[in-house]
N, C-alpha and C positions, 0 to 999 in steps of 0.2 A: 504494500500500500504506500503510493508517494504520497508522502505530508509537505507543503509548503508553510511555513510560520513565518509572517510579517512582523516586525517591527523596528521603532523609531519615531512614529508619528506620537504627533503631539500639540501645543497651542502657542504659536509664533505671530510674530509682529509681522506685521509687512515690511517687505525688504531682508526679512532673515531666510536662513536655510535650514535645514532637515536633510537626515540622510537615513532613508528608509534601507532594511535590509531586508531578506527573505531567504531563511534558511530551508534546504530541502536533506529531505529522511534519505539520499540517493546521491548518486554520484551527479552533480548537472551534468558532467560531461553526456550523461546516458537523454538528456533534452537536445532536441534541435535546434530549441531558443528560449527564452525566458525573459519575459515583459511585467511591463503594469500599466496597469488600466484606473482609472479612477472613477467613483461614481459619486457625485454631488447630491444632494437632498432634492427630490421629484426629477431627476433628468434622468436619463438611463447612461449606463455602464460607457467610457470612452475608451480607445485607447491612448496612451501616453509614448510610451517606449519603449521597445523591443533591443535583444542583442541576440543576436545566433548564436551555434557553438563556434563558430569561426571569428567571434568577435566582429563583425557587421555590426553597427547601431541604425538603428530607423525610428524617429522621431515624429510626432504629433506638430501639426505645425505651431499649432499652441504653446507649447512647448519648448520651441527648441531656440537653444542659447543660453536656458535657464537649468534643462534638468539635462542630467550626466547619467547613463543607465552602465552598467560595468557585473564585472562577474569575477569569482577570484576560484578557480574549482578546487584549492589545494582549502577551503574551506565550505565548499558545498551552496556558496552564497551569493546571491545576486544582491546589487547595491542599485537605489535612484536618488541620486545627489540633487535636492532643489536648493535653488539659488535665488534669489531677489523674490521671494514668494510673495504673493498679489491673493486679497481677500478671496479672488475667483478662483483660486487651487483648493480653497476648502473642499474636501472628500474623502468621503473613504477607498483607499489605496489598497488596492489588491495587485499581487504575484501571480502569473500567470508562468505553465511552462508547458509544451510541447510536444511529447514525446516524437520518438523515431516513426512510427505510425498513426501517428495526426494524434494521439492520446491528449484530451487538453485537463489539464493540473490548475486549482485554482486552491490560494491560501482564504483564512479567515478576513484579512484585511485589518490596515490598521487606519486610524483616526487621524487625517492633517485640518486641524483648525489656524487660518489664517485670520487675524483680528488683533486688534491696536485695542 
């Protein structure tokens, strides 16, 4: 059974950063990619940012400039680096991963509140 667990989220000022992680029960290497998605209060579920196992990144245009998606597999961990965070990133932040045959992996998600 893969387990994906989020965490890092939490309640920041605008214009701070968070560095969410997601730890997985498995090797990532055994993922073809591993993302996160966010979903905001009444909107449905986005995507944010994606990295392959080849290290590829692919970005939300929302997004990009601001978050850093990365993976480190000698700890089993994906990391999404946000930066200059803006009241509209409030969401909850789900880990997403991909198996070898389209298998899709989703964590519990964790909480990014953006507010002054």
């Amino acid at each position: 059974q893969v387990q994906l667990v989020e965490s890092g989220g939490g309640l920041v000022q605008p214009g701070g950063s968070l560095r969410l992680s997601c730890v997985a029960s498995v090797s990532i290497n055994d993922f073809d990619s591993m993302g996160w998605y966010r979903q905001a209060p009444g909107k449905q579920r986005e995507f944010a940012a994606a990295v392959t196992r080849r290290d590829r990144t692919i970005y939300a245009d929302s997004v990009k400039g601001r978050f850093t998606i990365s993976r480190d597999p000698a700890k089993n961990t994906g990391y999404l680096q946000i930066n200059s965070l803006k009241p509209e990133d409030t969401a909850a932040y789900y880990c997403n991963a991909v198996g070898w045959s389209g298998q899709l992996y989703w964590g519990q998600g964790t909480q990014v509140t953006v507010s002054s």
